[in-house]
C-alpha positions in Angstrom: -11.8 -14.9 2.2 -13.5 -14.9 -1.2 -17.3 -15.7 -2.5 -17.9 -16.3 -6.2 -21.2 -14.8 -7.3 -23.7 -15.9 -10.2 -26.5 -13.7 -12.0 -28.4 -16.2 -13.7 -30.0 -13.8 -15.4 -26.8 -12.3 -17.7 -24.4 -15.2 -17.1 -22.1 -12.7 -15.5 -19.4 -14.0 -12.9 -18.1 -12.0 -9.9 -15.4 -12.8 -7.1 -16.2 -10.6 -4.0 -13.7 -10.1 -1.1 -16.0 -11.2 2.1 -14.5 -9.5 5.4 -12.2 -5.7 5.9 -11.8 -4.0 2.2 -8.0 -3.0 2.4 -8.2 -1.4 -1.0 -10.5 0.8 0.4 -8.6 1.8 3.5 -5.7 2.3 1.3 -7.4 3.8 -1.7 -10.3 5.5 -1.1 -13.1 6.0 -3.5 -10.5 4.2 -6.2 -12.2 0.0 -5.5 -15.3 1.2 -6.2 -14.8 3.1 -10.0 -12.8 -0.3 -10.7 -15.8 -2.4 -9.8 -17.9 -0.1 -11.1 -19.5 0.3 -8.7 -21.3 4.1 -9.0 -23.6 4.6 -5.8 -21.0 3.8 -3.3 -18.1 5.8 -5.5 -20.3 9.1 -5.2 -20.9 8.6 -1.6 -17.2 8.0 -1.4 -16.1 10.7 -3.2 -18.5 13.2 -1.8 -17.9 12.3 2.0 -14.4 12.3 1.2 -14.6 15.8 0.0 -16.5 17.0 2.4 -14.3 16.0 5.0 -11.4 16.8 3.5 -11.7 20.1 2.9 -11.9 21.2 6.6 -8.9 19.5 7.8 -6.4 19.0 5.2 -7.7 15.4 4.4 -7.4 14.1 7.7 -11.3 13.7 8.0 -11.2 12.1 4.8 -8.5 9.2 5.6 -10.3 8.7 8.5 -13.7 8.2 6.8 -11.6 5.5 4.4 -10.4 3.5 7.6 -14.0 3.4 9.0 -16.1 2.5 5.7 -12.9 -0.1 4.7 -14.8 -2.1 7.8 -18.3 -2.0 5.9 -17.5 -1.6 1.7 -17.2 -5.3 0.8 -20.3 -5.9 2.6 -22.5 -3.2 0.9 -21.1 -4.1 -2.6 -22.0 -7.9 -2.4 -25.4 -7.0 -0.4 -26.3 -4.7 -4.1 -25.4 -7.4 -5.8 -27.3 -10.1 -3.8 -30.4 -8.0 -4.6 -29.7 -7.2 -8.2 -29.8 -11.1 -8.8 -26.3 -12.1 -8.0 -26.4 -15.4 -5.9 -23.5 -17.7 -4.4 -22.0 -19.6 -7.4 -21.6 -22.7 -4.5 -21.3 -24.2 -1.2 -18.2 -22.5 -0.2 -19.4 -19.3 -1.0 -22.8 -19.6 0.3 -20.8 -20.2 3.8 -18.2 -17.6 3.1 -21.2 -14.8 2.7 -23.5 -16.7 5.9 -19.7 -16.6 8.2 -19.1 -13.1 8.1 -23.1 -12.1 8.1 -23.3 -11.0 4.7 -27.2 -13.3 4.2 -28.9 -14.6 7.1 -28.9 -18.4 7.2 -32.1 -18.9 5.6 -32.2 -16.9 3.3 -32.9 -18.9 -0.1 -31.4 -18.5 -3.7 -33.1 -20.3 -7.0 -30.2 -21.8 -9.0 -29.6 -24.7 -11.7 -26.5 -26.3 -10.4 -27.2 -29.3 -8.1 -26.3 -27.4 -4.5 -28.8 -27.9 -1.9 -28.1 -24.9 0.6 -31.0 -23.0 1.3 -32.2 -23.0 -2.3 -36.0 -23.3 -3.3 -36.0 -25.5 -6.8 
């Protein structure tokens, strides 16, 4: 499941994956320097070290399979409060499905959608 994502602000377009990040059970810290996306990459990449180092990575893979269940979640939560908003009605209900907002939250917008926007 996908969202599309506004900033109003800079005109700047994103498509976020809503639900399990399987880039980042198989990759690692790799999704997030391609969205670049810097807090969660250091957190990544320093839990991933950190574990890693004590049991020949094992620790680390494990971490990935865990955090794949959260990442896509975190990254569209920074962007929903660095001014980021749900480009439409699908998305709006994509992110309120899979708990990403709460269901009244409200976003200001220009386009004519009515869900639980403030004009």
């Amino acid at each position: 499941m996908h969202a599309i994502l506004l900033n109003r602000r800079t005109n700047e377009r994103k498509e976020v994956k809503v639900g399990f990040s399987w880039a980042e059970f198989f990759w690692g810290f790799w999704p997030a320097l391609f969205r670049g996306d810097w807090k969660w990459l250091v957190v990544i990449l320093l839990v991933d070290l950190v574990l890693g180092v004590w049991n020949n990575g094992i620790g680390s893979g494990l971490f990935n399979m865990i955090f794949a269940f959260f990442y896509n979640k975190l990254y569209t939560n920074d962007l929903l409060n660095n001014g980021f908003e749900p480009a439409d009605d699908s998305s709006y209900n994509a992110l309120l499905a899979k708990n990403y907002i709460a269901s009244g939250r409200r976003f200001s917008t220009i386009n004519e959608n009515h869900y639980g926007r403030t004009h």
